[in-house]
TORFI-101745 format. One record per residue (C-alpha): residue number from 1; y, x, z; residue in one letter. Coordinates in nm, 3 decimals, always signed. Example, Ala and Ser with C-alpha at 12.3 -4.5 7.8 and 13.67 -1.06 7.14 Angstrom:
2
resi->1&c2->-0.450&c1->+1.230&c3->+0.780&resn->A
resi->2&c2->-0.106&c1->+1.367&c3->+0.714&resn->S
This chain:
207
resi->1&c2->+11.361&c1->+15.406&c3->+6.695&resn->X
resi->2&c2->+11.685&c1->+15.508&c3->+6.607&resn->X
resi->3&c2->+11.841&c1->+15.384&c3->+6.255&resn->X
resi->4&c2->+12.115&c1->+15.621&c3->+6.277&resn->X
resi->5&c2->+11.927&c1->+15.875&c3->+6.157&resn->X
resi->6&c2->+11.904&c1->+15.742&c3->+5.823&resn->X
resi->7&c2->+12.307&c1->+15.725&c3->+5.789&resn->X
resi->8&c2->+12.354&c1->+16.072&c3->+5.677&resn->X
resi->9&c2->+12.128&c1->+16.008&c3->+5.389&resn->X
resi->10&c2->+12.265&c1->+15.712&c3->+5.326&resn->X
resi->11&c2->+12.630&c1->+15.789&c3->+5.335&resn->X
resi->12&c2->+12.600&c1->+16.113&c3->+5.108&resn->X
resi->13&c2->+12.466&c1->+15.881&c3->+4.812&resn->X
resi->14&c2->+12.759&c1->+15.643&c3->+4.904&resn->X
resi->15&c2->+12.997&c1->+15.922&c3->+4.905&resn->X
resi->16&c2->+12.866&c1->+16.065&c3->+4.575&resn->X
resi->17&c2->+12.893&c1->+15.765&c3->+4.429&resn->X
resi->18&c2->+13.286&c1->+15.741&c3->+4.546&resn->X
resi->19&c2->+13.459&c1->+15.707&c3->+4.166&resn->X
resi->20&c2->+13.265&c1->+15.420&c3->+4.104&resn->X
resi->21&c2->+13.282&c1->+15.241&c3->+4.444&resn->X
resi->22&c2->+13.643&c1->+15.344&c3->+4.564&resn->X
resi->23&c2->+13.796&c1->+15.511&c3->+4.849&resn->X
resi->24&c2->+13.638&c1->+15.690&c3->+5.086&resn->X
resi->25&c2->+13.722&c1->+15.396&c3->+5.308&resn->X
resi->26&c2->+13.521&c1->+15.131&c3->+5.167&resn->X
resi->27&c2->+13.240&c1->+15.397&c3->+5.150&resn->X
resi->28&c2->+13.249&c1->+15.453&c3->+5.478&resn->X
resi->29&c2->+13.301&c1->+15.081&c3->+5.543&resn->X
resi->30&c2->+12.976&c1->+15.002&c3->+5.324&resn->X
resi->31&c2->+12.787&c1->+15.274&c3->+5.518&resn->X
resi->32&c2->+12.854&c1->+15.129&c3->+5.873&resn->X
resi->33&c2->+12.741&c1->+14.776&c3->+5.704&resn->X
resi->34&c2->+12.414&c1->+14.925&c3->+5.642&resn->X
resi->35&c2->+12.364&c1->+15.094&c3->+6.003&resn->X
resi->36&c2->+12.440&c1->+14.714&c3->+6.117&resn->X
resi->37&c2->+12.204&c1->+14.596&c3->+5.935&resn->X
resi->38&c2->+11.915&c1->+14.841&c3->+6.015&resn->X
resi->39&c2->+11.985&c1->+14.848&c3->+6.375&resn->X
resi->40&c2->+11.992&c1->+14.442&c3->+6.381&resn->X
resi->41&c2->+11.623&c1->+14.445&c3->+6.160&resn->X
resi->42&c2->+11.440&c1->+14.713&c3->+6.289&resn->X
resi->43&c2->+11.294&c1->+14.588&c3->+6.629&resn->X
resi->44&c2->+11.172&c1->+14.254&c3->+6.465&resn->X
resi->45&c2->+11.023&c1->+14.490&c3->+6.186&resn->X
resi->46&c2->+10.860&c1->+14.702&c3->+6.402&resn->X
resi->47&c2->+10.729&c1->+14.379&c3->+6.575&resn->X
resi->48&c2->+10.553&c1->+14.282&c3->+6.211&resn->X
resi->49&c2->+10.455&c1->+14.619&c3->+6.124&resn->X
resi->50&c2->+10.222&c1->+14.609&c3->+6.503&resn->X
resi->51&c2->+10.121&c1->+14.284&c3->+6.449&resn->X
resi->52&c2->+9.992&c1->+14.431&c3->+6.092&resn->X
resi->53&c2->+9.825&c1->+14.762&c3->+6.191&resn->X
resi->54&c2->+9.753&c1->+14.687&c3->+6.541&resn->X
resi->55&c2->+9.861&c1->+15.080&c3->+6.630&resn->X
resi->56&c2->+10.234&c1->+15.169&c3->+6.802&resn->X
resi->57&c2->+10.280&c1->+15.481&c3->+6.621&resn->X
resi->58&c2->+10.194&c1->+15.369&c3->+6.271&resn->X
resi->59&c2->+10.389&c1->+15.089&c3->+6.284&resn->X
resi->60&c2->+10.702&c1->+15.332&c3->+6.396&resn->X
resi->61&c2->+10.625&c1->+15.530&c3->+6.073&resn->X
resi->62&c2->+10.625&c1->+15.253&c3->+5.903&resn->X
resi->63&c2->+10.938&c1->+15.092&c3->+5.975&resn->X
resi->64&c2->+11.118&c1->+15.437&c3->+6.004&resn->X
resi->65&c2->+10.956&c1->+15.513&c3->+5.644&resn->X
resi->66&c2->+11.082&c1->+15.184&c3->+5.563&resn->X
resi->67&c2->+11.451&c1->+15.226&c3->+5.655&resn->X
resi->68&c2->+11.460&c1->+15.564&c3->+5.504&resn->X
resi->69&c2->+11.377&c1->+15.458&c3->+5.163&resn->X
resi->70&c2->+11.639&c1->+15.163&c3->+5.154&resn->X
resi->71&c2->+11.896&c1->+15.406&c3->+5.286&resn->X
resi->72&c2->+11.758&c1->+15.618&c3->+5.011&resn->X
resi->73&c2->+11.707&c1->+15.454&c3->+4.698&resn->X
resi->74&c2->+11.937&c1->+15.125&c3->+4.780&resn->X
resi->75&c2->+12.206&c1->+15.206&c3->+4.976&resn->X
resi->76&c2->+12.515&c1->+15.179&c3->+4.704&resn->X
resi->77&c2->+12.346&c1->+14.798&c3->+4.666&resn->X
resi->78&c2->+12.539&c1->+14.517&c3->+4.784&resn->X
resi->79&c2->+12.457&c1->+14.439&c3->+5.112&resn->X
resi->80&c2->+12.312&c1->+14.067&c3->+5.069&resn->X
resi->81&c2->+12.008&c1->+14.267&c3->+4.841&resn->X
resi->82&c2->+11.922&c1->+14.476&c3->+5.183&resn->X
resi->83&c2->+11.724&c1->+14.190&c3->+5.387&resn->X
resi->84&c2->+11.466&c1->+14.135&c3->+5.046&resn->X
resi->85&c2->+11.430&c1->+14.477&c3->+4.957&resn->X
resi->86&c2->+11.383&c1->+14.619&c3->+5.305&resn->X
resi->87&c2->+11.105&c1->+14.364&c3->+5.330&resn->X
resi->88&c2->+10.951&c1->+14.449&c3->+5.032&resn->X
resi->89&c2->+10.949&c1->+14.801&c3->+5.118&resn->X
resi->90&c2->+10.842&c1->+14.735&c3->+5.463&resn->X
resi->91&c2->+10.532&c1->+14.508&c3->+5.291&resn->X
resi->92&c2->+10.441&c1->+14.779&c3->+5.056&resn->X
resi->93&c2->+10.398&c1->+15.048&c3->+5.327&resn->X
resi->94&c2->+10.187&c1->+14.815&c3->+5.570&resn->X
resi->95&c2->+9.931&c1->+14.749&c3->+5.289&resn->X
resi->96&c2->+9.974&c1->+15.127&c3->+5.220&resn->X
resi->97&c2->+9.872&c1->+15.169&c3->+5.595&resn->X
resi->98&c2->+9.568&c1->+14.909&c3->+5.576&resn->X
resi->99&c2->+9.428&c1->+15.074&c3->+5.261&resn->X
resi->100&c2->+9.433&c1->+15.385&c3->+5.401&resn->X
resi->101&c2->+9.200&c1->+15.287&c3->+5.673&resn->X
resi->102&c2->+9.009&c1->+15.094&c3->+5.437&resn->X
resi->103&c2->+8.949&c1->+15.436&c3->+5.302&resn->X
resi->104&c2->+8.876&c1->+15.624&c3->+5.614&resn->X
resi->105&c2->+8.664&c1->+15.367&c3->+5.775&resn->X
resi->106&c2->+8.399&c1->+15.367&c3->+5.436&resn->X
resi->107&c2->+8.447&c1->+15.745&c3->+5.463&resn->X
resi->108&c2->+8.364&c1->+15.761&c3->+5.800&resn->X
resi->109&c2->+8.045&c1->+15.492&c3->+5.753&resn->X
resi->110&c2->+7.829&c1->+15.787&c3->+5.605&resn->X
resi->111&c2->+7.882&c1->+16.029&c3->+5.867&resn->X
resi->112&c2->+7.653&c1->+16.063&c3->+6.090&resn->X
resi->113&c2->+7.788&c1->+16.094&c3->+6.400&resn->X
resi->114&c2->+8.138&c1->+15.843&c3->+6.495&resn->X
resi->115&c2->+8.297&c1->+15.951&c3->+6.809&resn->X
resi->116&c2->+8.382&c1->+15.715&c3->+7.061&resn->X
resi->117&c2->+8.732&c1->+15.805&c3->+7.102&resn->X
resi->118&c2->+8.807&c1->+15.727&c3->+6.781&resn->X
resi->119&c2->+8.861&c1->+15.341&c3->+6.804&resn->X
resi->120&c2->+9.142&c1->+15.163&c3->+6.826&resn->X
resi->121&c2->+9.270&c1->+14.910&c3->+7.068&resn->X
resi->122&c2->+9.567&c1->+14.612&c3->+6.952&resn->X
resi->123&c2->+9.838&c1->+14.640&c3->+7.171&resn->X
resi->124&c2->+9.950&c1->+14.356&c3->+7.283&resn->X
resi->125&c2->+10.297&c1->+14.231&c3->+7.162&resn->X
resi->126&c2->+10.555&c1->+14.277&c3->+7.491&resn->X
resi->127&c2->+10.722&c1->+13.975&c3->+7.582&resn->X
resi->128&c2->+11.055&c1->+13.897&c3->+7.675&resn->X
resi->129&c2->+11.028&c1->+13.659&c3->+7.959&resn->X
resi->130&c2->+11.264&c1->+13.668&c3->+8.222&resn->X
resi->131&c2->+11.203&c1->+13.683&c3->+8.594&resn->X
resi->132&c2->+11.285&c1->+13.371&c3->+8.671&resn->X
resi->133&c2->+10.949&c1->+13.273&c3->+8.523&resn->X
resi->134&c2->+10.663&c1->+13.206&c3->+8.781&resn->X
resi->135&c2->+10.335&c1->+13.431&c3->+8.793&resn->X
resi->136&c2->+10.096&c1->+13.209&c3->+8.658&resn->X
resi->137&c2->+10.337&c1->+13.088&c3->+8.362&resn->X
resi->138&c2->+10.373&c1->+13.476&c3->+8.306&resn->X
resi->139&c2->+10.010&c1->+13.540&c3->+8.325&resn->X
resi->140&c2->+10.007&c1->+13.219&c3->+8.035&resn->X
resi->141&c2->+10.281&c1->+13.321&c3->+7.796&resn->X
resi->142&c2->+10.039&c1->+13.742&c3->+7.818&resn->X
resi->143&c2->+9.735&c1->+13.513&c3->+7.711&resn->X
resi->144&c2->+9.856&c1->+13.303&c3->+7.452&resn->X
resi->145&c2->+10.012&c1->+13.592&c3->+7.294&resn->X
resi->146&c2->+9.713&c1->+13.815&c3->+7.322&resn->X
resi->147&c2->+9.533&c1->+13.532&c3->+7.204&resn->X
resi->148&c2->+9.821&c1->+13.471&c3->+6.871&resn->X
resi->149&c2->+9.832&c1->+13.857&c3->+6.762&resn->X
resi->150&c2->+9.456&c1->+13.891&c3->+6.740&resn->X
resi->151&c2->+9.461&c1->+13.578&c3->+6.573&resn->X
resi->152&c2->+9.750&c1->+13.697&c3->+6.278&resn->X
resi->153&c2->+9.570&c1->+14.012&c3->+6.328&resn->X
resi->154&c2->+9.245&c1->+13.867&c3->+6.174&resn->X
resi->155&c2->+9.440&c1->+13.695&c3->+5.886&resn->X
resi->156&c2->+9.407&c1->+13.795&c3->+5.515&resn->X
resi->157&c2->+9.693&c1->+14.047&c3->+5.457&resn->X
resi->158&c2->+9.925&c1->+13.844&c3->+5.248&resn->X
resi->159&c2->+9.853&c1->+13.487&c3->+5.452&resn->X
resi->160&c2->+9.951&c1->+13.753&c3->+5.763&resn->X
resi->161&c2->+10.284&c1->+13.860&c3->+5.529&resn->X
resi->162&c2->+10.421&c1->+13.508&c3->+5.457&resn->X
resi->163&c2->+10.369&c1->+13.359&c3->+5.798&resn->X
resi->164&c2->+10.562&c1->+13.667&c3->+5.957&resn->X
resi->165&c2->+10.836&c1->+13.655&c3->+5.679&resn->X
resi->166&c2->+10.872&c1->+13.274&c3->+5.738&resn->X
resi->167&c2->+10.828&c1->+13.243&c3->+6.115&resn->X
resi->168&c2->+10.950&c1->+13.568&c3->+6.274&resn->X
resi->169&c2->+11.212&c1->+13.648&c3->+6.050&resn->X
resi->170&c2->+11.339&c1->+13.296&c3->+5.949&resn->X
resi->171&c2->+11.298&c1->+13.370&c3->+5.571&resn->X
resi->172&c2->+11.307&c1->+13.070&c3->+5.341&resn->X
resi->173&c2->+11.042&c1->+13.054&c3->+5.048&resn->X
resi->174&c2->+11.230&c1->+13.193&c3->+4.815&resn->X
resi->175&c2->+11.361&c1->+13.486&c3->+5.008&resn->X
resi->176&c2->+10.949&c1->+13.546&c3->+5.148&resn->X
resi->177&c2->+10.871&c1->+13.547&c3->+4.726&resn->X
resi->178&c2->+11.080&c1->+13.834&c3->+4.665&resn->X
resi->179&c2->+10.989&c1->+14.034&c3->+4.968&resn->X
resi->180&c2->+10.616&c1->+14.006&c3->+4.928&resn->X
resi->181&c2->+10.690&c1->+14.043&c3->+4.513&resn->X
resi->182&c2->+10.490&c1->+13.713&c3->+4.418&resn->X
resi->183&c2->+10.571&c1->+13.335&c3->+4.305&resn->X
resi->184&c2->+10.722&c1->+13.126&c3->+4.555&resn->X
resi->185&c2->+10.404&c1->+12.884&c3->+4.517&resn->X
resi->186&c2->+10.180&c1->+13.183&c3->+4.597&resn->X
resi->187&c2->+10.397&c1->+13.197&c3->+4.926&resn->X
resi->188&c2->+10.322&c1->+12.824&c3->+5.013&resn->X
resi->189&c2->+9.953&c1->+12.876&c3->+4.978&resn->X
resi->190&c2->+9.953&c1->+13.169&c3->+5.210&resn->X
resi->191&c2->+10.175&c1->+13.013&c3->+5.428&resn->X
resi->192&c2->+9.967&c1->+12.700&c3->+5.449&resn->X
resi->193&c2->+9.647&c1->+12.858&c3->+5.488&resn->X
resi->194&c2->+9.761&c1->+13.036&c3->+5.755&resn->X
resi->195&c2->+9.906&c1->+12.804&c3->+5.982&resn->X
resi->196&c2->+9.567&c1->+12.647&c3->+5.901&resn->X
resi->197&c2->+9.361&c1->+12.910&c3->+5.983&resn->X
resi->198&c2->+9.596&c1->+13.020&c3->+6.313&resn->X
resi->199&c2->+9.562&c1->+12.641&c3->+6.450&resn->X
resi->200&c2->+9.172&c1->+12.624&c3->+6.381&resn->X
resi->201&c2->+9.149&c1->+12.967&c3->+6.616&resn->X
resi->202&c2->+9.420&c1->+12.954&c3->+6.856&resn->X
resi->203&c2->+9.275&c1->+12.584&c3->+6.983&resn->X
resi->204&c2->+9.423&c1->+12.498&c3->+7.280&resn->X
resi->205&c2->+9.715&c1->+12.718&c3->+7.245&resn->X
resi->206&c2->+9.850&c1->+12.592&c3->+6.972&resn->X
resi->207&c2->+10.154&c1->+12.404&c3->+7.013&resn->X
């Protein structure tokens, strides 16, 4: 993925905007600010979005479609609204994603004949460990999490949203509330019901 390719987009709303924000400058200024901050969210985004739809190109579409619509419709924002909205947006297109197979898979029910090649397999989230790390703790850290993203993969949608928001991206309640557009108690239910649900099926990997 490559953020920079939302910056031309992004920079000609800035730019048209220029009377009302100032000199070219602090457009240009505001426009590297938002490359920052897409290059420094996307790879935990896409991270969520595979974890979501369980499918590598998907999940580029949707964090691509993602960035492209806050360059779009948000860019003359100030910059502390990005993280929330981008989230939001992100959110919005993953359930987009999900309903759409929801769609194609009772579609595809009443057809006769479902070809084999047609399923899809998770792929399993890549992990960073170093090389340092023995062969059998390797071989661990793979299984566990195998074992963690089929487990968020079987949550309920927005119980899979808040525990993301809250432990991959570090969100706080209120910040998870406005990216997932509900009531901060709403996000302590989901969030509570999944760490629930992820320690009752992870067993002896949970930690």
């Amino acid at each position: 993925m490559n953020s920079s390719a939302t910056l031309p987009v992004a920079l000609a709303m800035l730019l048209a905007e220029e009377p009302a924000r100032g000199s070219k400058e602090a457009v240009l200024d505001h426009s590297r600010e938002l490359d920052r901050f897409l290059a420094g969210v996307e790879k935990r985004a896409f991270k969520i979005a595979q974890i979501a739809v369980r499918d590598t190109d998907d999940a580029l579409d949707i964090v691509q479609d993602a960035m492209l619509q806050l360059a779009r419709r948000y860019a003359a924002r100030p910059s502390e609204e990005w993280k929330p909205l981008f989230y939001r947006i992100l959110n919005n297109r993953i359930r987009d994603c999900q309903r759409r197979r929801v769609v194609r898979s009772r579609i595809m029910a009443w057809l006769p004949v479902r070809r084999d090649d047609e399923d899809e397999a998770p792929d399993p989230i890549e992990s960073a460990a170093g090389s340092e790390i023995a062969p059998s703790e390797l071989a661990q850290i793979d299984e566990t999490l195998q074992a963690l993203e089929r487990a968020l993969g079987e949550l309920p949608a927005r119980q899979q949203q808040a525990f993301l928001l809250r432990t991959l991206e570090g969100f706080d309640v209120a910040a998870t509330a406005a990216a997932m557009g509900c009531s901060q108690g709403s996000v302590k239910t989901h969030y509570f019901r999944a760490v629930q649900m992820l320690r009752e099926r992870l067993g002896e990997f949970w930690s």
